[in-house]
C-alpha positions, 0 to 999 in steps of 0.5 A: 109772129105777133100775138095781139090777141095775148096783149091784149088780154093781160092789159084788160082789167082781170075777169071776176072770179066766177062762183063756183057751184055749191059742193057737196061731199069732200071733192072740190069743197074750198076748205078742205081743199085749202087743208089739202093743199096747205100741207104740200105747201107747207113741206116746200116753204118748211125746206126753204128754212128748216135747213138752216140749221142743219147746215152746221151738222152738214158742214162737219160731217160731210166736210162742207165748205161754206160755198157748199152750204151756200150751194146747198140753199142757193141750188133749191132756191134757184131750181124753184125759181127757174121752174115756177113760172113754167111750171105755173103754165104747166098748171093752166094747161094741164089742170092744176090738181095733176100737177100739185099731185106730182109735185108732191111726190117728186118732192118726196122723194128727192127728200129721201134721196137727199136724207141717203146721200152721202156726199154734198155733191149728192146732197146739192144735186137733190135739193135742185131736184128737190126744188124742181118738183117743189115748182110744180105744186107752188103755184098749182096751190094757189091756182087751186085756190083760186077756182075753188074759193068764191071772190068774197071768201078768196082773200081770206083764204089767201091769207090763210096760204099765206099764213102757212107760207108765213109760219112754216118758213119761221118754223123750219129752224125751231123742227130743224133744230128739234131733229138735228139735235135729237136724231141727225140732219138727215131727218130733216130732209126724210121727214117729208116723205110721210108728210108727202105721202099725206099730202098725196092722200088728201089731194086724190080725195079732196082736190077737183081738177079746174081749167080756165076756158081760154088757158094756153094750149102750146110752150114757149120753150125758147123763152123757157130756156132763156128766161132759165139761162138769164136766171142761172147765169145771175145767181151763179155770177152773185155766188162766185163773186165772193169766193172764189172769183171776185168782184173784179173778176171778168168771169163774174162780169161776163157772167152778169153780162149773158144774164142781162143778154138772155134777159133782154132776148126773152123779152123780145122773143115774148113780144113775138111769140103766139103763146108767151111764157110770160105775157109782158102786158102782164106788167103794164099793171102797175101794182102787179109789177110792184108786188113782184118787186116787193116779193123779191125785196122781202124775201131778200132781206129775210132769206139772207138775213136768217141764213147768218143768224143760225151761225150767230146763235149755234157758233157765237152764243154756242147754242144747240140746234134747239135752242137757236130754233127756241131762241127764233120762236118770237119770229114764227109766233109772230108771223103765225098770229099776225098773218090773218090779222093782216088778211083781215086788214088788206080786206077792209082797208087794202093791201097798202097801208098793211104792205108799207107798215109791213117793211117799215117793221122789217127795216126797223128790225133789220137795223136793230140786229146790227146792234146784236153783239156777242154777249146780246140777251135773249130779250132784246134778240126775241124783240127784234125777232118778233118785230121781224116777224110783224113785218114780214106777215103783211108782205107775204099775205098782201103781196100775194093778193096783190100779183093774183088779184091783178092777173087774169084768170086764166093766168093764175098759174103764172100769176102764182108762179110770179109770187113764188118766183119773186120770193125765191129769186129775191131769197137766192139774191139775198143769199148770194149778195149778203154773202158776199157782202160777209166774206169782203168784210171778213176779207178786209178785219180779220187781218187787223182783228189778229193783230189787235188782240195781240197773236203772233204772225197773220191768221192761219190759212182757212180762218177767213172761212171759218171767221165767215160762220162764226166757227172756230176751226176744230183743228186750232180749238182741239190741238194738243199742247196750244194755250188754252189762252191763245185759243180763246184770243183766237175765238174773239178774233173769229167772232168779232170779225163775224160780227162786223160782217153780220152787222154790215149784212143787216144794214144791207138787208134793212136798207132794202127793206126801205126801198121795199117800203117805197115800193109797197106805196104802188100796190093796190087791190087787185080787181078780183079781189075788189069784187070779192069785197064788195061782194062781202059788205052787201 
């Protein structure tokens, strides 16, 4: 059975957000409604980072091989994604504030949980359920904003979520580096428990319940478990192709193959069904479906590209966790001074010239990294870094109020489960492909890199992973009785293959960054946020 009637209503031009009454005491007040939220937001974009840099201590001491490092970013960004448009609808149906409240709690404790676990198997099952529950309250958060914030004060407020989003992503290394150094990589994940507990506090005080009058009242579970077997199977297919299956492998195609089956089934069943996960009228708005796409290109470029320079500054420079997390400060500085800047400018100019400038910086700085060696400075690695930093904050705030403001109302849940699955879509395929891309090139030097720096013999089984991180493997560094000359000949072997591949990585990442430039020309204010304008200059 078709349903016009949903159609319809995501092709119409969204509603204006309707002003809430004024509000007295602290339930439903917007500002403290923004604090409330932004520290449950805070802890989800804070993990999707801070364990970048405990990956080395886990790798060593739970015996990781880098596909479980991989798994262990690759299965929480994956479980977000999968579970963010859903969950979205779970908050249009249920009221946003239920759901960002146990979201909150669910990743709180899967956060304790991973901190006790003392295997990576354990570990990766509890950052997928560690995702899951960081689903709910994403796009809870932004429905709460929503209808809580006026239309000529909800861009501002946007860009102050964005602005969290923004710096607790680039923060995670430097708190990551902090704890992993000065206590263990389990603190990393246990200190979301009292931040959670917080969170929750706040919330039961603060946050008033709202529900759209024409929100959905029954699931699409069909499409619900397509559009989740499409998803799995793409990543995992991204994954496996680099190691252990290959690109020429048929598990990898038939993989790639049921992604783009399930796909095109989802769409068709959402073309039938009364109550669609996603309406597809949704993307007739041309600006919305690129602020999708642009989620997905800057994240991307970002989430792949910041998994490799951990391993660049803790295994090549031989920095501590702290000071590789120092060392990224120009990039969380950055993003956290320009990210109202940039609200302010989508709101007296719209969101793309911000948008463009945006990626354009990302680009320029994506391709400066290739020119990072193993002997670069502080300062031209804090410039690259801060114009990182520069680009990324428009993207985030702009791109957000981009699919939000062009969605209807009663859609917001799953107008903010686009964002966030966008971004985490867009970081787990950054992840996975730029991996690929290290291990093909690693794959293809190490070899001649051997044999260039004079070693008898090819290179020991197991050097192309290590090569793969930058990582010199304990059990050739530490041997008793081997040359300490040959096991520095060894090292600028595993180095300078790291290098190539890092370099490779980034041209990768910067060339999606221009494509992301590209597609930022077809953004546009969303018409919330048009009236909210206006509604400011009168």
């Amino acid at each position: 059975m078709t349903s016009q009637t949903t159609v319809d209503k995501a092709d119409k031009a969204p509603e204006p957000v309707p002003t809430p009454a004024p509000v007295k005491g602290l339930r439903g007040h917007p500002w403290l409604t923004l604090f409330s939220v932004a520290i449950g937001v805070m802890m989800v974009a804070l993990d999707g980072t801070i364990v970048a840099v405990a990956n080395p201590a886990i790798t060593k001491d739970l015996g990781a091989s880098l596909a479980d490092v991989q798994w262990i970013t690759n299965g929480y960004l994956l479980a977000l994604a999968v579970a963010l448009i859903t969950a979205g609808k779970l908050g249009d149906r249920f009221g946003h504030r239920q759901t960002f409240l146990i979201g909150v709690v669910g990743f709180a404790l899967a956060s304790g949980a991973i901190g006790l676990s003392g295997s990576v198997s354990l570990v990766i099952a509890f950052r997928v359920l560690q995702g899951l529950f960081g689903a709910l309250l994403m796009p809870a958060a932004l429905g709460l904003l929503r209808a809580t914030f006026p239309a000529e004060k909800l861009n501002m407020a946007i860009g102050i979520w964005g602005m969290v989003i923004g710096a607790s992503t680039a923060g995670g290394p430097i708190l990551g580096g902090v704890l992993v150094e000065h206590v263990n990589w389990q603190s990393v994940f246990f200190i979301n428990v009292p931040v959670g507990a917080l969170a929750l506090a706040l919330g039961l005080l603060i946050l008033l319940d709202h529900r759209a009058e024409k929100a959905p009242r029954s699931f699409d579970i069909p499409g619900i478990v397509l559009l989740s077997a499409a998803m799995f199977a793409l990543i995992w297919a991204l994954i496996k192709a680099g190691d252990p299956w290959g690109w020429g492998s048929g598990k990898t195609w038939a993989f790639l193959g049921a992604s783009v089956v399930c796909f095109v089934l989802f769409a068709l069943w959402e073309k039938r069904v009364a109550e669609p996960l996603i309406p597809l009228g949704l993307f007739r708005s041309v600006p919305l479906s690129a602020g999708t796409a642009l989620m997905v290109l800057m994240a991307f470029a970002f989430m792949g590209g910041l998994f490799f320079v951990t391993f660049y500054l803790q295994n090549v420079h031989g920095m501590s966790p702290v000071d590789s997390g120092l060392h990224l400060l120009p990039l969380t500085a950055m993003m956290i001074v320009s990210s109202p800047l940039a609200g302010a400018l989508i709101t007296r100019f719209g969101p793309r010239i911000p948008l463009v400038g945006g990626m354009v910086c990302t680009a320029v700085a994506m391709f400066g990294m290739t020119t990072m060696t193993t002997g670069t400075g502080t300062l031209p690695m804090s410039v690259w870094f801060a114009l990182l930093g520069l680009g990324l904050a428009p993207v985030m705030v702009g791109a957000t109020e981009v699919i939000v403001g062009n969605a209807p109302l009663e859609l917001s849940g799953v107008a903010g489960g686009l964002q966030q699955a966008g971004m985490q879509v867009g970081g787990s395929l950054g992840t996975a492909v730029l991996g690929a891309v290290m291990s093909n090139t690693v794959d293809a030097d190490l070899k001649g890199n051997w044999q260039d720096a004079g070693l008898p013999g090819t290179p020991p089984p197991g050097l192309d992973k290590a090569a793969a991180t930058g990582s010199v493997p304990e059990q050739i560094a530490k041997a008793p009785g081997v040359d300490q000359g040959v096991v520095a000949r060894i090292s600028d072997v595993v180095h300078d293959t790291f290098m190539s591949g890092m370099g490779v990585a980034f041209t990768v990442a910067g060339v999606v960054g221009v494509i992301a430039a590209v597609v930022a020309t077809l953004t546009k204010r969303g018409a919330n946020a048009e009236a909210g304008a206006g509604a400011a200059h009168i």
